[in-house]
C-alpha positions in Angstrom: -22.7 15.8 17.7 -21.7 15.1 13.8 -19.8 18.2 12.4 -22.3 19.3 9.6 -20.9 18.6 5.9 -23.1 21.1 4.2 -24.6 24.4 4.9 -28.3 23.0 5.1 -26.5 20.9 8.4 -25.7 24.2 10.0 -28.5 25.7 11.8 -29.5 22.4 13.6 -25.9 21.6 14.4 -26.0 25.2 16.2 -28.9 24.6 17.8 -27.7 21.2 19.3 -24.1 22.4 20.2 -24.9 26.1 21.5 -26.1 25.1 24.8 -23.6 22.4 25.7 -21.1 25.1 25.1 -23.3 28.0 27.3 -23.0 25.3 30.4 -18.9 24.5 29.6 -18.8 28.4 29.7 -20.6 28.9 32.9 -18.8 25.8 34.6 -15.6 27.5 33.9 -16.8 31.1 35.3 -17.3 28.9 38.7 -14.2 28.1 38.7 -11.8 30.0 41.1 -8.4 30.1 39.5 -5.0 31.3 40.5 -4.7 35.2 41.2 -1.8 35.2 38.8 -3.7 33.0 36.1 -7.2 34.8 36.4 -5.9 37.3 33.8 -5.9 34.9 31.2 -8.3 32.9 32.7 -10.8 35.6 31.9 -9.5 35.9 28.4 -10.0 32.8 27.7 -13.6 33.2 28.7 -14.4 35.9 26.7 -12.9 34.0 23.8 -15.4 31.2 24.5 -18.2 33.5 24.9 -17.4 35.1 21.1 -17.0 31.4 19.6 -20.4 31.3 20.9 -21.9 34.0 19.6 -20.0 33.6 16.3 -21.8 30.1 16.3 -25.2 31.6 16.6 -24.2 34.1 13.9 -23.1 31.4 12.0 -26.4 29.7 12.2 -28.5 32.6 11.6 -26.6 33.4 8.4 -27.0 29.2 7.2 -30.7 29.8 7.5 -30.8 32.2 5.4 -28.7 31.0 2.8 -26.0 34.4 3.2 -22.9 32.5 1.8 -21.0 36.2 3.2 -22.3 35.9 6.3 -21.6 32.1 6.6 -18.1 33.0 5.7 -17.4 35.6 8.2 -18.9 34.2 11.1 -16.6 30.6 10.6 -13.6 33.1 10.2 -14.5 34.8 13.6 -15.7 31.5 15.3 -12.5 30.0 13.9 -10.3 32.8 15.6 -11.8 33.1 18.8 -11.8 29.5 19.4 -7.9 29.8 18.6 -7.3 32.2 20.9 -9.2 30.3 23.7 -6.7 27.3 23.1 -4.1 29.7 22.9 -5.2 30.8 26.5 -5.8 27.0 27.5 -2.6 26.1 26.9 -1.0 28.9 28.9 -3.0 27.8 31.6 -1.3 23.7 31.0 -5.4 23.3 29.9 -4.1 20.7 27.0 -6.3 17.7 27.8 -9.1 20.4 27.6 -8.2 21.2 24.1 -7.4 18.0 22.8 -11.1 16.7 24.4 -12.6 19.5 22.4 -10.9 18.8 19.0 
């Protein structure tokens, strides 16, 4: 799915990509991870799970043309998505990341 290059590209972008990342989210919850990693595991998760709902944000806020809005949900997306790879990584997850970028 093309990144959008204007605001206009936003809310169908959203609508395309939210889904594909609601089944990546639940085909990680099936997975059954280390005792000692599920910690992270789990907050890597719920970092996923707020990109997501930053992205819907996002897409709400591009239909209605609220620049503000726009702006803060890419900042949270933006930060919860860092913190996932941040959890990723601690997990050896790299080729996850690096498929996702």
């Amino acid at each position: 799915i093309p990144v959008p290059s204007a605001v206009e590209e936003i809310p169908a972008y959203v609508t395309k990509a939210a889904p594909i990342v609601e089944r990546e989210i639940e085909a990680l919850k099936e997975l059954d991870p280390p005792e000692e990693d599920q910690e992270t595991f789990d907050q890597m998760i719920a970092e996923e799970e707020k990109t997501l709902a930053a992205g819907r944000s996002l897409g709400d806020a591009a239909e209605k043309g609220d620049d503000a809005a726009v702006e803060k949900a890419l900042n949270e997306g933006n930060l919860a998505s860092d913190k996932s790879d941040e959890h990723a990584r601690t997990l050896g997850l790299d080729d996850c990341i690096d498929a996702g970028e």
